[in-house]
Short mmCIF file of the C-alpha atoms (twelve columns), coordinates in Angstrom:
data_MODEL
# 
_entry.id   MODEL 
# 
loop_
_atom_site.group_PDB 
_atom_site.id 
_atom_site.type_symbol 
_atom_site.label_atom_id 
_atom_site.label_alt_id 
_atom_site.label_comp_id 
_atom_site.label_asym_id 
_atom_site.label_seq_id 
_atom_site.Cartn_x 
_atom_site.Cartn_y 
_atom_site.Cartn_z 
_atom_site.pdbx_PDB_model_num 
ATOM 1  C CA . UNK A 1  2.215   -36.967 135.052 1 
ATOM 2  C CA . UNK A 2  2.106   -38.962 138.210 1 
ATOM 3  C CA . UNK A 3  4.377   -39.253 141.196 1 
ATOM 4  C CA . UNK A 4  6.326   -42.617 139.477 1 
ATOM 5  C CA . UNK A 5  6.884   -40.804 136.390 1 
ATOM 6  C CA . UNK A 6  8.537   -37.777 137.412 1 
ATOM 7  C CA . UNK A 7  10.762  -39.850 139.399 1 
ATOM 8  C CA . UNK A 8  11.326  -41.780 136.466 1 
ATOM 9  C CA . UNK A 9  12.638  -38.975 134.234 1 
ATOM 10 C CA . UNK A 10 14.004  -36.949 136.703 1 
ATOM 11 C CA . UNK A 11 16.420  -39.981 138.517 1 
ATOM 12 C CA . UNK A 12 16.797  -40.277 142.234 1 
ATOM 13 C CA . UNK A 13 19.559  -38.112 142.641 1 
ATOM 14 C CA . UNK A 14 17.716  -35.132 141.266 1 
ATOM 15 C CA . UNK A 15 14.407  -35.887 143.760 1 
ATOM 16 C CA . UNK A 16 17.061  -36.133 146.637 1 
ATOM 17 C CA . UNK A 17 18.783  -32.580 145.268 1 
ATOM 18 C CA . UNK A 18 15.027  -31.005 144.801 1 
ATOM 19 C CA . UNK A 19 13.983  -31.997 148.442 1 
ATOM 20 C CA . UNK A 20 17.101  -30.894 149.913 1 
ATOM 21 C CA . UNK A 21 16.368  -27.776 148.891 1 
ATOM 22 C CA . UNK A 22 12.541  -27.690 149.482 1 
ATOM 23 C CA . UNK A 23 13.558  -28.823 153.055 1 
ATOM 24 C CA . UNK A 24 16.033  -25.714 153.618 1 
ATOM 25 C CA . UNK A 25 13.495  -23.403 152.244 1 
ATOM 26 C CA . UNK A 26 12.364  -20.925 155.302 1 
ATOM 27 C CA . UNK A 27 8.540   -20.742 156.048 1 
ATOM 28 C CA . UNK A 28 6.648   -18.181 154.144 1 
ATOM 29 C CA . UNK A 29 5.999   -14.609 156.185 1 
ATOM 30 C CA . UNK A 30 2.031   -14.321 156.974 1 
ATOM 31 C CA . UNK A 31 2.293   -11.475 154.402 1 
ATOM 32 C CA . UNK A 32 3.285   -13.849 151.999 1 
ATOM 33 C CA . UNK A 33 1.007   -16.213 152.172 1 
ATOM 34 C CA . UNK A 34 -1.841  -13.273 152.489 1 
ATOM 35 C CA . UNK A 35 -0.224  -11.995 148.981 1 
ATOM 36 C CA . UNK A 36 -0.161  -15.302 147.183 1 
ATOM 37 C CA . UNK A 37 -3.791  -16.369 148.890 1 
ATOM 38 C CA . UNK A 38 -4.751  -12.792 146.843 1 
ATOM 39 C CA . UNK A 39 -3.143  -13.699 143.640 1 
ATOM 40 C CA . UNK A 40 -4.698  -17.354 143.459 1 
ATOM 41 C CA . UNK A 41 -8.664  -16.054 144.687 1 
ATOM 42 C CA . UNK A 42 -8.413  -12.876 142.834 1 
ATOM 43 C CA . UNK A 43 -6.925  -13.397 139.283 1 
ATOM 44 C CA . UNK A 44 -5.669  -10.207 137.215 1 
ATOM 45 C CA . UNK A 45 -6.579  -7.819  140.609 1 
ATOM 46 C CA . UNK A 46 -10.317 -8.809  140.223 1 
ATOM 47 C CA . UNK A 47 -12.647 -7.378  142.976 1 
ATOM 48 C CA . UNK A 48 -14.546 -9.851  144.366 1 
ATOM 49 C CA . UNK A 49 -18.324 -8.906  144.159 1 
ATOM 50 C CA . UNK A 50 -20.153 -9.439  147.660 1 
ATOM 51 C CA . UNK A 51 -23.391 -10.929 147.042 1 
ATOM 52 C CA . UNK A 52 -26.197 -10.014 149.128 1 
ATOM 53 C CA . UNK A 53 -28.843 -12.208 150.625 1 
ATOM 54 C CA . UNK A 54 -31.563 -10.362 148.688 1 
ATOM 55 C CA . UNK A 55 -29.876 -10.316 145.124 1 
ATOM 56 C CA . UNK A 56 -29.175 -14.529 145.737 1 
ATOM 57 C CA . UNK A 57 -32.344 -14.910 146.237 1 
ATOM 58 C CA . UNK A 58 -33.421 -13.252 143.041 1 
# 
């Protein structure tokens, strides 16, 4: 859905609501971000696996 269409179905007054609160919102903590960088690079608690120069060369 592009930009123009959700502005379409959703109506100015509703964009001008949703960035009025988006705008009030307070930074996220370091810690949060750190958590949700986690979450996004590291699906389901995965470990990532640390390849070595010698097994990439393989």
């Amino acid at each position: 859905m592009t930009r123009e269409q959700r502005h379409a179905l959703l109506g100015p007054d509703v964009i001008a609501h949703i960035e009025e609160i988006v705008d009030a919102a307070p930074e996220p903590t370091p810690e949060a971000v750190e958590a949700l960088h986690r979450i996004f690079t590291q699906p389901h608690g995965a470990t990532p696996v640390e390849i070595t120069p010698a097994a990439a060369a393989a």
